[in-house]
C-alpha positions as CSV (number, residue, x, y, z in Angstrom):
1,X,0.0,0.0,0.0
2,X,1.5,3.5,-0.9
3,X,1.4,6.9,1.2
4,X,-1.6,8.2,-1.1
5,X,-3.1,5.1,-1.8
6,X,-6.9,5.5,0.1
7,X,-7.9,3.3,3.1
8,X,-12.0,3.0,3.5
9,X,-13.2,5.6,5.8
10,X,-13.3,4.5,9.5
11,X,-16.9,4.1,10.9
12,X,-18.5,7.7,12.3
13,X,-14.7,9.2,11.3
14,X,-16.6,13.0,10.9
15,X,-19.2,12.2,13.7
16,X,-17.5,15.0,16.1
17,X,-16.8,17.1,12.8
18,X,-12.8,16.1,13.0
19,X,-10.6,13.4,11.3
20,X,-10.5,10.2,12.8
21,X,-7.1,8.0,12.1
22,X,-6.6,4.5,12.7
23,X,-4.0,3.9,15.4
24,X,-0.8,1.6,14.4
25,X,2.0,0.8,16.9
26,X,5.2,1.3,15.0
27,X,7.4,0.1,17.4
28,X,9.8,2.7,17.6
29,X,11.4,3.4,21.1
30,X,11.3,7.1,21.7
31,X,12.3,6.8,25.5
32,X,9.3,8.6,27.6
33,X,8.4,11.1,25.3
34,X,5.1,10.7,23.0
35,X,5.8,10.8,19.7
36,X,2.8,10.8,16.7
37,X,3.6,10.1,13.2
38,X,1.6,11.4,10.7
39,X,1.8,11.3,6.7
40,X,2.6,14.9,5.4
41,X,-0.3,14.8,3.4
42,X,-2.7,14.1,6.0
43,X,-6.0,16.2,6.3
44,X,-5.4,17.2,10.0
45,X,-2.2,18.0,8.9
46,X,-3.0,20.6,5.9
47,X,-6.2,21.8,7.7
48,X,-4.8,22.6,11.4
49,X,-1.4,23.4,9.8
50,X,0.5,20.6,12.0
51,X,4.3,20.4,11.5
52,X,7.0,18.2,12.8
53,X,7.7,19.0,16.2
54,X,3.9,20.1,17.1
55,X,2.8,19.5,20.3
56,X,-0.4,17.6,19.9
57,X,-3.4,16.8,22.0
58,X,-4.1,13.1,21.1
59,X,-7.5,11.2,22.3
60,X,-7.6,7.7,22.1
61,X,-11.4,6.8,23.8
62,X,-11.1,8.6,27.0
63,X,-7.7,9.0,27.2
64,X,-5.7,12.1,25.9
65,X,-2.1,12.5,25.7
66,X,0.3,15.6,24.4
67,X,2.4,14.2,22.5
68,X,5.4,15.7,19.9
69,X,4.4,15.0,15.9
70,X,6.8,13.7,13.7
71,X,5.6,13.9,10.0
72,X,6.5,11.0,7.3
73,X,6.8,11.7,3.6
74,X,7.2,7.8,2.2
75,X,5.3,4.6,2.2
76,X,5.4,4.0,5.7
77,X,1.8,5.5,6.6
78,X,-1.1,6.1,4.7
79,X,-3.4,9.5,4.9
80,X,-5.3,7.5,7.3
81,X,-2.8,6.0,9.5
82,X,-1.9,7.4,12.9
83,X,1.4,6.1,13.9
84,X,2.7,5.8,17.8
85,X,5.9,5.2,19.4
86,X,5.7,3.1,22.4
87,X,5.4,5.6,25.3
88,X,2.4,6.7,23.3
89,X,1.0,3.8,22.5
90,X,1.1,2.6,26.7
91,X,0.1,5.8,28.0
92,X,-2.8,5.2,25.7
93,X,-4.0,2.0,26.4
94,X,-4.2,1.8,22.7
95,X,-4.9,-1.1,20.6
96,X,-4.4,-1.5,16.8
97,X,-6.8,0.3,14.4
98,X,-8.3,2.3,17.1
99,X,-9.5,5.5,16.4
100,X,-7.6,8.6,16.9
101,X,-8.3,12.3,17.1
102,X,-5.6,15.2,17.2
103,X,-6.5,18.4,18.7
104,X,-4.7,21.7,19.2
105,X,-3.5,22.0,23.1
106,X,-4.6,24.5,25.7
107,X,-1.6,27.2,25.5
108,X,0.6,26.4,27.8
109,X,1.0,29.5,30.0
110,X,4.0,28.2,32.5
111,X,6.1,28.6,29.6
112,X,5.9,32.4,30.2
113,X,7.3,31.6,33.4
114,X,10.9,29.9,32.0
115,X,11.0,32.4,29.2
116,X,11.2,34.8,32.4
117,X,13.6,32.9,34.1
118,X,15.9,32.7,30.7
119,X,15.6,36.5,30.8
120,X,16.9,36.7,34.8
121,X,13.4,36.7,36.3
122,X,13.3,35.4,40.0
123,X,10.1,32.7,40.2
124,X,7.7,32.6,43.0
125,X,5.6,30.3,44.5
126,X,3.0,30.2,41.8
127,X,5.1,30.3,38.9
128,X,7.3,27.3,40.0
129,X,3.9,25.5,41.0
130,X,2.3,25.7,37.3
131,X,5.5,25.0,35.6
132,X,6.2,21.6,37.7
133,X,2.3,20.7,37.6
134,X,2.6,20.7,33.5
135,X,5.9,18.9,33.4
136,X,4.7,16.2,35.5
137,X,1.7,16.4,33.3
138,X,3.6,15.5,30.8
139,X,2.6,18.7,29.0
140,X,6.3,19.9,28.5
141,X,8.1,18.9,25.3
142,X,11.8,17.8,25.7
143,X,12.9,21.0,24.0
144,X,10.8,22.9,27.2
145,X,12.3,20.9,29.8
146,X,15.4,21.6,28.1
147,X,14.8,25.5,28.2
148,X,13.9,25.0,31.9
149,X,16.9,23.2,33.3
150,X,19.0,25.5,31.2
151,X,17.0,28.3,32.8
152,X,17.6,27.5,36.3
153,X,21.2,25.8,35.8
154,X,24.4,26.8,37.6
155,X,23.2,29.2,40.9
156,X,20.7,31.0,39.0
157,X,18.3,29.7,41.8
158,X,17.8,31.6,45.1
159,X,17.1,29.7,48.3
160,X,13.5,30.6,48.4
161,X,13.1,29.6,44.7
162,X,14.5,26.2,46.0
163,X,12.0,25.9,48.2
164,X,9.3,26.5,46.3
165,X,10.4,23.8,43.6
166,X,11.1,21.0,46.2
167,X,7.6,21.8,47.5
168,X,5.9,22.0,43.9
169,X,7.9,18.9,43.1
170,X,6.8,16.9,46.4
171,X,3.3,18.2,45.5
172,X,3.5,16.7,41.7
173,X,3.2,13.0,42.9
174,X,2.3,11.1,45.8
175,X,3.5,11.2,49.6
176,X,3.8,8.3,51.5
177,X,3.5,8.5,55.5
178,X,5.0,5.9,57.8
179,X,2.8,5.2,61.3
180,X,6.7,4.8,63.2
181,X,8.9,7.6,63.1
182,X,11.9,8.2,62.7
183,X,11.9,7.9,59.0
184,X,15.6,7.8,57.4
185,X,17.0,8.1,54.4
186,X,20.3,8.5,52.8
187,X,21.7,10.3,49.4
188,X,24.8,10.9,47.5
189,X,25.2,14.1,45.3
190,X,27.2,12.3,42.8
191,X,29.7,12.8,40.9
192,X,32.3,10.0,42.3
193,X,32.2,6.8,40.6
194,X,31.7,3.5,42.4
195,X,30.2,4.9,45.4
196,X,26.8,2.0,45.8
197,X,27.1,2.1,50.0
198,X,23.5,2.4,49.9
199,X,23.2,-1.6,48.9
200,X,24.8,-1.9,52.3
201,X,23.8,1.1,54.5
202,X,20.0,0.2,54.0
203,X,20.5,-3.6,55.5
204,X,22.7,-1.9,58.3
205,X,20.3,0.3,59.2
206,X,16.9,-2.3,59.2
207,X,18.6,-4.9,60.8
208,X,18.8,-2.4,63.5
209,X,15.4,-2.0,63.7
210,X,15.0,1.5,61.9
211,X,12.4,2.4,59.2
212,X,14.5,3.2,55.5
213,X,12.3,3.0,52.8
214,X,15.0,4.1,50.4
215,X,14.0,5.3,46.9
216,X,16.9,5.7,44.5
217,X,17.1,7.6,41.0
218,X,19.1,5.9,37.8
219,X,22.0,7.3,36.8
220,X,22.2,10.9,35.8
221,X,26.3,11.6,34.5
222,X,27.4,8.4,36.0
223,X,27.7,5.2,34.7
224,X,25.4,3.7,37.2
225,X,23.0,4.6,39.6
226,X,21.9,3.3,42.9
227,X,18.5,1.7,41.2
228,X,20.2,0.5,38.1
229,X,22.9,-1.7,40.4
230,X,20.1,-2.4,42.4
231,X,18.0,-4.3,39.7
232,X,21.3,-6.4,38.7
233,X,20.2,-8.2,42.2
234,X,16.9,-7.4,42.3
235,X,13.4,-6.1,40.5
236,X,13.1,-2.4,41.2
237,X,10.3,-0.9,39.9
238,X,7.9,-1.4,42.8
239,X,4.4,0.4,43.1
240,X,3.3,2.5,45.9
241,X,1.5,-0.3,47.5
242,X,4.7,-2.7,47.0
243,X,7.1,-0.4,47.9
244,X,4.8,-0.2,51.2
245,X,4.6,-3.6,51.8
246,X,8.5,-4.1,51.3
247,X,8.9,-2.0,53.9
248,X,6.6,-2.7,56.3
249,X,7.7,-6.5,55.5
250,X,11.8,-5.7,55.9
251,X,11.7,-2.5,57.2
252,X,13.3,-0.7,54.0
253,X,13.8,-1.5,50.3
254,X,16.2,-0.1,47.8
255,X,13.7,0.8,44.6
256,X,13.4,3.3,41.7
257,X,11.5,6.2,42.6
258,X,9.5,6.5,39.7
259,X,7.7,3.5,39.7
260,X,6.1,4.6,42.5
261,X,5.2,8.5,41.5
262,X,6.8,10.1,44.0
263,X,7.9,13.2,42.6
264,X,7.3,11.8,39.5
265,X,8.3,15.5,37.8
266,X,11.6,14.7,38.9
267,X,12.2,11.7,37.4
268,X,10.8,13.7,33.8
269,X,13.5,16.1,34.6
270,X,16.1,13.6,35.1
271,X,15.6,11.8,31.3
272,X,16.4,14.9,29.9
273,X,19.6,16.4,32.7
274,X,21.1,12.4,31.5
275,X,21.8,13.7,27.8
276,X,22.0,17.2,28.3
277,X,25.2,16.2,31.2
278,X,24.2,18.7,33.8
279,X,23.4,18.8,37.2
280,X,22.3,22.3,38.6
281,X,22.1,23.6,42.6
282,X,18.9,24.1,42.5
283,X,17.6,21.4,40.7
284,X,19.8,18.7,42.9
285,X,18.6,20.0,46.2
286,X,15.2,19.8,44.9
287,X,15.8,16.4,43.1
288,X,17.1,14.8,46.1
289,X,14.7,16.6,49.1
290,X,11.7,16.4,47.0
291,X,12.3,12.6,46.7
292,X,13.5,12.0,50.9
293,X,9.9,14.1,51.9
294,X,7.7,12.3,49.4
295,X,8.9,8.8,50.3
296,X,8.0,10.2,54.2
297,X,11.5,10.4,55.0
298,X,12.1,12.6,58.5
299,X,15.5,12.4,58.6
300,X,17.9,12.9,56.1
301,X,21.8,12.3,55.8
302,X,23.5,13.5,52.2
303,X,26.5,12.4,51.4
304,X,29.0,15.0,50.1
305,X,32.3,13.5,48.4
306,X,34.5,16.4,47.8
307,X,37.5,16.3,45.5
308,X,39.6,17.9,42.4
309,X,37.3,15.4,39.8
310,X,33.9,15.2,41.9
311,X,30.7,17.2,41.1
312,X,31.8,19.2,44.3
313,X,35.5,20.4,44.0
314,X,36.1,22.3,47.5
315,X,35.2,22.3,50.7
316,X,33.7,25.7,50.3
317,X,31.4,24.7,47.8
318,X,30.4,21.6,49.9
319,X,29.5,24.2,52.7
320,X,27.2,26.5,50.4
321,X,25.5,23.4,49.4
322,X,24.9,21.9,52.8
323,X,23.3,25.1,53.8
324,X,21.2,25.3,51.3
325,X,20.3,21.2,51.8
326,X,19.9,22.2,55.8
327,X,17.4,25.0,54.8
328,X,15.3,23.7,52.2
329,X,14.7,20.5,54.4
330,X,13.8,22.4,57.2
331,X,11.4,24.3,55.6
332,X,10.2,20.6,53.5
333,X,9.8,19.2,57.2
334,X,13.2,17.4,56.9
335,X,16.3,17.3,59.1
336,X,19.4,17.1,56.9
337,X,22.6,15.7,58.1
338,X,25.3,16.6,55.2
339,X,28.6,14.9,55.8
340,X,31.6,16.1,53.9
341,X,33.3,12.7,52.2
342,X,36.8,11.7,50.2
343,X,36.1,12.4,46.5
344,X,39.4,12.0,45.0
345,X,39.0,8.6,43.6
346,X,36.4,5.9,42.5
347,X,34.9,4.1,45.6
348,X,35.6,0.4,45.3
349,X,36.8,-1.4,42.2
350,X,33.5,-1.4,39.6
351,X,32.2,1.0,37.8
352,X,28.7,0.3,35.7
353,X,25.6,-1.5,37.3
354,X,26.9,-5.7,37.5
355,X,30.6,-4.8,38.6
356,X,29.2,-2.0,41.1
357,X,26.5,-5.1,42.4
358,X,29.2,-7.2,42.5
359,X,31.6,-5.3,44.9
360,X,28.6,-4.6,47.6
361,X,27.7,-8.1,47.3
362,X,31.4,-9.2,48.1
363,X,31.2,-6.6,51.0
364,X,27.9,-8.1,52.1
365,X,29.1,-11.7,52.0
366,X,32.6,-10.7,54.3
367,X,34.1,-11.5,51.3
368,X,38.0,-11.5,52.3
369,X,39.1,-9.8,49.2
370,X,35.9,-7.4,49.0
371,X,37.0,-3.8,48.3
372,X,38.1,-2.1,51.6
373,X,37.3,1.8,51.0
374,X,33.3,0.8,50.5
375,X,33.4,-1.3,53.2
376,X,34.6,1.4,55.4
377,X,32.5,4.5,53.8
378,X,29.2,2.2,54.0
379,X,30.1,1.6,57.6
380,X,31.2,5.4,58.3
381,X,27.5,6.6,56.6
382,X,25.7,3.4,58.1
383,X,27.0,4.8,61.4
384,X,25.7,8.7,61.0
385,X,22.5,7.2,59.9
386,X,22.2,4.9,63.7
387,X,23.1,8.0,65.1
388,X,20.2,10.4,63.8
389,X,17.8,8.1,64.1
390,X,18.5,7.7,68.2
391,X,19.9,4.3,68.0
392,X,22.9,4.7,69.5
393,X,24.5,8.0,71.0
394,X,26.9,10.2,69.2
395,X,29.9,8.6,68.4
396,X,28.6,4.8,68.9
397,X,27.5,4.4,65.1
398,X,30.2,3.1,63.2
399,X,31.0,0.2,66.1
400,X,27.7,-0.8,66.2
401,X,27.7,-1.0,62.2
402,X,30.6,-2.9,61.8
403,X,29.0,-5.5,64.5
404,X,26.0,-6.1,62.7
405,X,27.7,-6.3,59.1
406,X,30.8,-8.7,60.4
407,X,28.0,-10.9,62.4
408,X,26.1,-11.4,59.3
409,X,23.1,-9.4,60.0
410,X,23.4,-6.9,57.0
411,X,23.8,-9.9,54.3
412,X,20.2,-11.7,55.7
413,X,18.3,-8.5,55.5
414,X,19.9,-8.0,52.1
415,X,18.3,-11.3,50.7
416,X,15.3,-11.1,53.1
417,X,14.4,-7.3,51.0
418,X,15.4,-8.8,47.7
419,X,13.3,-11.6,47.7
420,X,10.6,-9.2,48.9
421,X,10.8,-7.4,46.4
422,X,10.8,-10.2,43.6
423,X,13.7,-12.0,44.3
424,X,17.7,-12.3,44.0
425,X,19.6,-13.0,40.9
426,X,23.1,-13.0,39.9
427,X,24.5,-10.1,37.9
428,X,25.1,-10.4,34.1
429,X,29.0,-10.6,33.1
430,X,30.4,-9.2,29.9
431,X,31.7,-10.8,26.8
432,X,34.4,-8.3,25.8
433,X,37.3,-7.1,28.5
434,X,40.2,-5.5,27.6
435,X,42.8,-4.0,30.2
436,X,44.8,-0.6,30.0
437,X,48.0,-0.4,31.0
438,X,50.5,1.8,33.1
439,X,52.7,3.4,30.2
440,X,55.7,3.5,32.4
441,X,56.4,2.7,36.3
442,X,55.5,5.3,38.8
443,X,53.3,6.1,41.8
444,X,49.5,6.8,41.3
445,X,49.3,10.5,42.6
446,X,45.8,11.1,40.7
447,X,42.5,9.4,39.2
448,X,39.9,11.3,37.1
449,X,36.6,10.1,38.3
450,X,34.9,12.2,35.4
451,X,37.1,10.7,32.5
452,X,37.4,7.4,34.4
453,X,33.2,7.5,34.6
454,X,33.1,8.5,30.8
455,X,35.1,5.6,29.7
456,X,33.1,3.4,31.6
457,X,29.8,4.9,29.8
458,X,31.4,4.9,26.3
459,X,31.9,1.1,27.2
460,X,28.2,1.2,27.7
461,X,27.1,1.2,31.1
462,X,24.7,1.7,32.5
463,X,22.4,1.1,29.1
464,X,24.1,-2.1,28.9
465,X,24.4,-3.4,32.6
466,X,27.3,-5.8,32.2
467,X,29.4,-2.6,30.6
468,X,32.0,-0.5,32.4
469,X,35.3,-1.1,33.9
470,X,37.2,-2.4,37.3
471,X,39.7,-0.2,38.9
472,X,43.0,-2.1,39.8
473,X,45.1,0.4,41.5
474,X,44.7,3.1,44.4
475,X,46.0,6.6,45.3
476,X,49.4,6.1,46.7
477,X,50.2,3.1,44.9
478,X,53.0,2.4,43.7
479,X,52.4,0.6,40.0
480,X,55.1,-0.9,37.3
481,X,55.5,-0.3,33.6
482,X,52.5,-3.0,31.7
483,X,51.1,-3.3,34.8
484,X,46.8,-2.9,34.2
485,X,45.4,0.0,35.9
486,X,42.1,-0.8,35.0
487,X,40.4,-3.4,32.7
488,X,37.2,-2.3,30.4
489,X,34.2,-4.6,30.2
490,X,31.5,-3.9,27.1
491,X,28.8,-6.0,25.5
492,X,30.0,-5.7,22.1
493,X,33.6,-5.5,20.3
494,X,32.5,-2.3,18.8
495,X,31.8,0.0,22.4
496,X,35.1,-1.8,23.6
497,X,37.1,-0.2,20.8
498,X,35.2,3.1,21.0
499,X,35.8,2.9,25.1
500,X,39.6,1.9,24.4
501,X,40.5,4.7,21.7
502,X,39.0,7.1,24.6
503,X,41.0,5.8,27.3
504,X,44.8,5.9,25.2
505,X,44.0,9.1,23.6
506,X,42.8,11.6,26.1
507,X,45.9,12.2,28.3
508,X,46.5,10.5,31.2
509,X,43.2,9.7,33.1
510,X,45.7,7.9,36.1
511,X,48.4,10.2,36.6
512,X,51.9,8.1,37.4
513,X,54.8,10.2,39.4
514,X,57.8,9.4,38.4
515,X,59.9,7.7,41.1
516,X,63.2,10.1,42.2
């Protein structure tokens, strides 16, 4: 069948005065954004004067989506045809042939409010409320979430205007509420590869008897995040009602927040911050707070990893940020512990989803060779945690940490919250590995985490799970010529080339010092 060849007319197709298309799923991945194909020649198309990169209103029954129009020119629809990529075609509920309408949108009049803010407008309460109520609508385009996280990158939010987005955000979604208090949770900013101690801070913490229903984010500028080494052990994407009955099962879970809409404008926010590689202030204090007081955290304790290569570089910049964290929990009904961490290397020896879950696992297990530096951050954090919550006075944390991860507490509760959540399984390996090595003898005086990270996601991680690399030497150490400084791990021979060619031609992502 040809682009112009005609279809019969679809049954009652000028009924409500409109064209009416026949649906077709086209099978074509377009992440979460809606997509709509249409034929350039189509009616709605010449009389509403749709172009590619319209948004759309698009009713399927009594569902209506906005969704972004791509227009096709060749055989692949006819006038009649209605195509739909896959996030259309779920948020739908559509089935083939069924009968579509397009529609122009209501004008979208929070976009006034980001054109502001390009032009150095401060946003209120209001403003910041109607733009994070359309995005977690799903009303914003990629190109307008773009705008906005360009808008309000760098410190071009206040701390008021903070505020008001963690609160719009919390509002976006659903809150959960706990009948035990305290409620804690745990975050890293980022930025310092390697660093999973929330696979073994949450047992810690439970097997102590402490409510931690921790909700985790997929990976942002990392290679992995804490839900996408997560799901190499275990499902995930648990509902509201199954992350609640996790926890009131086990005490905590480790899940992806937005399976369970909780701040679900966050997680809209974060597809786009992925490609676009940044990270703002103001959107990371409302990211992470907006998540903690939606999943009815009440106390908080943020991790801050400071170093030459991390997303923080100084200790100043790690106090400007903890102030801010302190004061927009406050005012979200949160009390924020930040703790200033090492961020001069990788934590651990994995980098990418399987090799991250497979160095918490080894710590779990007492594993004799399990990497040392996680081991002792997880147990450092675990024991600030113990501490906020009451368990144990100030100071006592870390001892009584260590006691219940040697005695095998921690690795029980792991399983026991695995398998309650949809049960365990063993992280995938990688076909392809090839190692780097030390062009000369010398001692290893820096690591890149940012280079070291991108080599890891041009090896694929965290798309591919089994991708990324494992670390082989430390600050301090002393290293000879051939000897591997780290070995790369990809899925196919093609990403292991493209990771390698990175890795030998950018400089020196381990810096050797010459011995005297």
């Amino acid at each position: 069948m040809t682009a112009t060849a005609a279809s019969p007319p679809i049954a009652g197709s000028r009924a409500s005065g409109a064209p009416v298309y026949r649906a077709r799923r086209l099978q074509v991945d377009s992440g979460q954004e809606a997509v709509v194909y249409l034929h350039r020649e189509a009616e709605v198309c010449r009389s509403e004067g749709f172009e590619s990169e319209t948004r759309i209103a698009v009713t399927i029954g009594s569902r209506t989506i906005l969704a972004t129009l791509n227009v096709v020119t060749g055989p692949l629809l006819t006038l009649e045809d209605a195509g739909l990529s896959e996030s259309a075609w779920t948020l739908l509920g559509a089935a083939e042939g069924d009968p579509v309408t397009f529609a122009h949108p209501q004008p979208l009049e929070s976009l006034g409010y980001v054109r502001a803010k390009i032009h150095g407008a401060r946003l209120d309460r209001a403003a910041l409320g109607a733009i994070v109520g359309d995005i977690g609508a799903g009303r914003y385009s990629d190109i307008h979430l773009a705008s906005f996280l360009t808008a309000c990158g760098g410190e071009r939010l206040d701390r008021q205007e903070m505020i008001d987005l963690t609160t719009a955000m919390v509002a976006s979604g659903d809150r959960l509420t706990w009948d035990r208090s305290p409620v804690v949770d745990k975050h890293s900013v980022g930025g310092l590869p390697g660093n999973r101690t929330t696979l073994l801070i949450v047992p810690i913490v439970t097997a102590a008897g402490v409510i931690m229903p921790k909700t985790s984010s997929r990976a942002i500028t990392s290679p992995a995040g804490t839900a996408d080494t997560m799901e190499m052990l275990a499902p995930v994407g648990l509902s509201r009602a199954g992350l609640r009955r996790v926890v009131e099962q086990e005490g905590g879970c480790i899940a992806w927040g937005g399976a369970a809409r909780l701040s679900p404008a966050d997680d809209i926010l974060i597809r786009v911050e992925r490609p676009l590689d940044v990270d703002s202030t103001g959107q990371l204090v409302a990211s992470v707070l907006s998540k903690k007081a939606a999943a009815g955290a009440t106390h908080v304790l943020i991790d801050l990893p400071v170093g030459p290569t991390a997303k923080i570089r100084s200790v100043a910049e790690a106090e400007r940020l903890s102030a801010h964290l302190r004061a927009v929990g406050e005012a979200v009904g949160l009390s924020v512990l930040p703790v200033m961490t090492d961020g001069r290397q990788p934590v651990g020896r994995g980098l990418g989803p399987a090799l991250e879950a497979r160095d918490a696992l080894a710590v779990l297990q007492r594993d004799p060779g399990a990497p040392v530096d996680l081991r002792e951050r997880a147990l450092l954090l675990a024991g600030y945690v113990l501490e906020l919550a009451g368990v144990v006075a100030t100071g006592g944390g870390q001892a009584l940490a260590r006691e219940i991860l040697q005695d095998g507490r921690a690795w029980e509760k792991f399983r026991a919250i695995c398998r309650a959540q949809g049960g365990m399984r063993e992280p995938p390996a990688a076909p392809f590995t090839r190692p780097v090595a030390a062009p000369r003898s010398g001692r290893v005086v820096r690591i890149d985490n940012r280079r070291l990270a991108r080599v890891a996601k041009l090896a694929g991680a965290p798309r591919d799970p089994a991708a990324g690399l494992v670390l082989h030497v430390r600050l301090d150490e002393q290293v000879e010529i051939d000897q591997p400084l780290f070995t790369v791990h990809a899925q196919a021979a093609g990403e292991l080339a493209y990771a390698l060619t990175y890795a030998t031609g950018h400089g020196e992502i381990i810096t050797l010092e010459h011995a005297p």
